[in-house]
N, C-alpha and C positions, 0 to 999 in steps of 0.2 A: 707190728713189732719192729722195731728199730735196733742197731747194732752201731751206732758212732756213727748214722745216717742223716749229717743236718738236714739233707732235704725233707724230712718228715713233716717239716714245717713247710713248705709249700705245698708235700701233698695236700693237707688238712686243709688250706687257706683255700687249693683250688676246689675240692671236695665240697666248701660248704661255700665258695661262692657263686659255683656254677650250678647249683642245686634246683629246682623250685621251690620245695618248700623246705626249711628246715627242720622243722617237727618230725619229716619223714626222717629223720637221721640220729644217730645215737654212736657217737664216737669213742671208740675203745683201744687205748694205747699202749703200748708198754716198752721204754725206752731203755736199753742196758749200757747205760753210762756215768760215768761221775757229773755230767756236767747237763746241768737241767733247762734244757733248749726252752726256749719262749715260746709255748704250744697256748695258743685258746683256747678256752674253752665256750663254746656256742649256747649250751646247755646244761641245766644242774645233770644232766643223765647223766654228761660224758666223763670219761672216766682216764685218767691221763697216771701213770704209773715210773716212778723212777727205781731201778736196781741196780745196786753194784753187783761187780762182778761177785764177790762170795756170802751175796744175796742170791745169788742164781741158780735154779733148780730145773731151765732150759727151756725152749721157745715151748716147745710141746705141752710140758705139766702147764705155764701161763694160758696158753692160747684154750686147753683144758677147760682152766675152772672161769674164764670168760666168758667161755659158750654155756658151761654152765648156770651162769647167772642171768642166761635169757630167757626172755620169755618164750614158752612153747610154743607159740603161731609166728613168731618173728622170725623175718628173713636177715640170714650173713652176709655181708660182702666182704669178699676178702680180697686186700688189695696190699701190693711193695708198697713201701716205705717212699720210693718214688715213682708217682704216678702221676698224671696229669689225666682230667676228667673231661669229657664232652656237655656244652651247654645244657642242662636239665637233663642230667645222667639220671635222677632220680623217677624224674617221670617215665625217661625211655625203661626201666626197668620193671615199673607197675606195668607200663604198655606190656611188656617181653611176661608178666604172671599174668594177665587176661586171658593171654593162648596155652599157656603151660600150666600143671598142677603143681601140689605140693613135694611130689615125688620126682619130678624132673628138675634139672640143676643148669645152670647156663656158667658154661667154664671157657680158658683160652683153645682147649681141646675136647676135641668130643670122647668122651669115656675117661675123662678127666680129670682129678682135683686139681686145682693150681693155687695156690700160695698168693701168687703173682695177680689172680684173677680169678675168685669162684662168685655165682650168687646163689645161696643157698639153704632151704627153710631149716630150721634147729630140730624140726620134728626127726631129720634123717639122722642128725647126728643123735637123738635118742632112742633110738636103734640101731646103727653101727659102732658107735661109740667112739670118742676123738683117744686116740694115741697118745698117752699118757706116758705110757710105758718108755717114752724115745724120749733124749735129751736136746740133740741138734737136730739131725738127718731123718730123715724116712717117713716124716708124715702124707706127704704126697702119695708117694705109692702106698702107703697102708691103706688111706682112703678111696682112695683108686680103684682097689682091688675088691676094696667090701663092696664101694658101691656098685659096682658091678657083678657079683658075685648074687648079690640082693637084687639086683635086676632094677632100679635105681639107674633111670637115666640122664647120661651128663650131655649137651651141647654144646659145641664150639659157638663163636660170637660176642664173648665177654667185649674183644679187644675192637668192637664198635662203640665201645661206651666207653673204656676206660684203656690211655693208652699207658702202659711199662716205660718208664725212659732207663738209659742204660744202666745197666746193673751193678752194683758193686762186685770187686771182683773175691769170686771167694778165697778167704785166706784161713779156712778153719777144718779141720777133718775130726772125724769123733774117734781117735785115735783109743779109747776108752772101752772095755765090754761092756762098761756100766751105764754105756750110753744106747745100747739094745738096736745099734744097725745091724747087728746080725740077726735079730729076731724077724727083722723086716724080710729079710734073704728066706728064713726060713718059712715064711708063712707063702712067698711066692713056691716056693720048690715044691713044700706038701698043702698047701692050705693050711696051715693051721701053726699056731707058735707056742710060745709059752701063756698068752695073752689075749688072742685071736683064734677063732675057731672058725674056720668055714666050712668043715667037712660036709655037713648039710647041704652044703651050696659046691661041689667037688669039681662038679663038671664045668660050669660055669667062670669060678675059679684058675682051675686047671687051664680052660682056654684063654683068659684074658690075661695072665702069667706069661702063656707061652708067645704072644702076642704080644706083650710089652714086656720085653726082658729086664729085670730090675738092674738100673743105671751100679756103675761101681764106683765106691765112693772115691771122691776128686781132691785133688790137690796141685795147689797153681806150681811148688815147686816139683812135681815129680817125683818126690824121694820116695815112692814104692812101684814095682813095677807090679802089677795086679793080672792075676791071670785068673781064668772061671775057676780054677780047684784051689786056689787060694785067696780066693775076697773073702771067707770068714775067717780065715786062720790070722793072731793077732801075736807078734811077736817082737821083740826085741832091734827088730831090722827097720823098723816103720819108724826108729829114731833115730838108726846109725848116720852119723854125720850132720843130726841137726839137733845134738844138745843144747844149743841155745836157746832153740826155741818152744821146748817143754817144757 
């Protein structure tokens, strides 16, 4: 998924040239802008998506019903908008499933989802379930937490196959409760949300929470000062002096 990222079009171009085979590949896009960048298409599979903004219902619900539409034995990769690929990334990744099952995940960190870099069979996501419920923020850690909770193992090593170039810088915060980063706070603190349930899985939970404490949400200007007893509380102050930009 793309945000006014033209480089999307060099990820795809290096993605499917530095490839072996292209059959192993099935490209899945979705670009949130007026302006409809020159993407190929390699394949009748692929599948290439333009949204305006009040088309938008948030990276999460898309990336949803995406994975939805895959086939149950097929593997994800999930990759930034800009990335650059290693010679026949495709075959080092069949090599990297010979030694690993279906339940083990190859991420940029180990016990890790990454956005930036996962590769990973659909069967986990039809048992954990992908985070619907969030509009911008918090799919990482939701993911994070289940799959380790489930006992679902992640590897670090992605970032030999595929490298990140630098990032956009963020300029967006889910300012919104309707955008449910608080529910993400609340399933770290107890296990369990409005949406997610780990109670089953407590202990598990409990320690991989306390072990990765969930990031607070960021903003490049600063205009909140964010302390632990109030990251979820949502108030009138998170705009003071920057009407313009609401």
């Amino acid at each position: 998924m793309s945000y006014r990222d033209k480089r999307i079009i060099e990820t795809i171009d290096d993605a499917f040239n530095k490839c072996s085979d292209i059959s192993n590949i099935r490209s899945s896009i979705i670009i949130q802008d007026s302006y409809h960048h020159k993407i190929q298409k390699f394949s009748a599979t692929d599948e290439i998506k333009y949204l305006l903004w009040d088309q938008f219902e948030g990276f999460s619900r898309h990336r949803a019903a995406g994975i939805q539409s895959i086939p149950e034995d097929n593997y994800i990769l999930f990759v930034s908008s800009a990335t650059e690929f290693q010679p026949h990334w495709d075959r080092k990744l069949k090599e990297w499933l010979l030694e690993h099952n279906v339940n083990e995940v190859l991420s940029k960190k180990e016990d890790a989802f990454s956005l930036d870099g996962t590769f990973i069979n659909k069967k986990i996501f039809s048992d954990i379930g992908y985070p619907n419920y969030l509009r911008m923020m918090g799919e990482e850690e939701d993911i994070s937490i289940k799959l380790y909770a489930k006992s679902y193992k992640a590897y670090s090593g992605i970032d030999k196959i595929i490298i990140n170039k630098e990032s956009k810088e963020q300029d967006y915060i889910p300012f919104s409760v309707t955008h449910n980063y608080d529910q993400v706070q609340k399933l770290y603190d107890f296990g369990f949300n409005n949406f997610v349930d780990l109670k089953p899985y407590s202990d598990r939970a409990k320690f991989y929470a306390n072990k990765n404490p969930i990031k607070k949400i960021y903003h490049q200007l600063n205009e909140v000062e964010y302390r632990d007893q109030d990251i979820r509380k949502l108030d009138e102050n998170r705009f003071l002096h920057h009407g313009s930009r609401v």
